[in-house]
N, C-alpha and C positions, 0 to 999 in steps of 0.2 A: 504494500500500500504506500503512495507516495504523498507526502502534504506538501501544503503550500510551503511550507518553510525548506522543505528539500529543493521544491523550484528553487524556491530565494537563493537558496545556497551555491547551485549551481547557476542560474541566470546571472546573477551580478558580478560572477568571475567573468563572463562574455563581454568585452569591449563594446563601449557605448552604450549598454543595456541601464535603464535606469528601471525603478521601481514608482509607481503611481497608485495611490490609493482613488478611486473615480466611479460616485455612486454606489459605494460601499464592495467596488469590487478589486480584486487586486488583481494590477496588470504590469508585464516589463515587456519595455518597448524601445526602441531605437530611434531616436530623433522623434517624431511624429507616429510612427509605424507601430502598431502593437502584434507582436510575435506572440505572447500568452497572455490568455487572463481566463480570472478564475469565476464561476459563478459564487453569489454571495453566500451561498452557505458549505462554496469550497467543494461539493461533489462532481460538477462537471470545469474541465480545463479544457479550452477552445486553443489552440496553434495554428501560427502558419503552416499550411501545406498545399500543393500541389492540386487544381481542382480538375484536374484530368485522372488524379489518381486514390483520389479521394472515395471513390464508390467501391473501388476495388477493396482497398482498406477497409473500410466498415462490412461491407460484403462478409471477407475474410473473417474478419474477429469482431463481430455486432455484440459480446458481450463484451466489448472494451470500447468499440467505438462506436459515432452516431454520426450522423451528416448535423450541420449546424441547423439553425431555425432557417427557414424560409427566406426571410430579409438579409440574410449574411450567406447566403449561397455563390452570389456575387461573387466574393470575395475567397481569397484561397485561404480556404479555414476549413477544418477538421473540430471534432467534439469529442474527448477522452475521460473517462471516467476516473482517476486519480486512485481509487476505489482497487481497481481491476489491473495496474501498473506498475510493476517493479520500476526502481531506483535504477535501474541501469539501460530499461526503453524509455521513461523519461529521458535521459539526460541525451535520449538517440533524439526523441523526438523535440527537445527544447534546443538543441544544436539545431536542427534541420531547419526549424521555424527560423530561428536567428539568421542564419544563411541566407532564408530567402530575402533578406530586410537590410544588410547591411552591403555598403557598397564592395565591389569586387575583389578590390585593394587591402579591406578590411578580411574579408574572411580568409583570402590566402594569406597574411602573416598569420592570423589563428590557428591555421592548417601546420605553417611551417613551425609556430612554436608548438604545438601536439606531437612534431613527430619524436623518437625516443633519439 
């Protein structure tokens, strides 16, 4: 089970990532761009991802993930139940979000200082 404080922990090691408390919901985002946030009572976590690939994912494992509401379909967002997610597809899936959000330059030094 992963909580919000596991996000905290790894999001704000992400460059540029800031924390925003916004209608009681807690979100980290990059400049303008929100990569996570969480619903207010913290059981579902929305991400960047990919909206061509998105159906396939929730298809796959519907007891972890959901398509977003209706009005955020627009947008490349996924819905995860925090509930149903190890600590270590989090930090797959809060990297990925972050990636898609920050400019190009940024994520390849990320990359270069990851490697061992």
């Amino acid at each position: 089970m992963v909580t919000v404080e596991d996000v905290r922990q790894f999001a704000l090691t992400l460059p540029r990532t800031s924390e925003h408390l916004i209608r009681d919901r807690v979100k980290f985002r990059v400049g303008r761009i929100v990569y996570v946030a969480f619903s207010r009572d913290e059981t579902l976590m929305g991400f960047g991802f990919p909206k061509e690939e998105r159906a396939a994912l929730v298809a796959a494992e519907p007891e972890k993930f959901l398509l977003p509401r209706e009005s955020d379909l627009r947008f490349n967002w996924v819905v995860a139940r925090p509930a149903a997610i190890d600590a270590a597809e989090m930090r797959e899936l809060v990297l990925d979000a972050w990636r898609l959000c920050v400019p190009k330059k940024v994520r390849l030094e990320q990359e270069r200082a990851a490697l061992p």
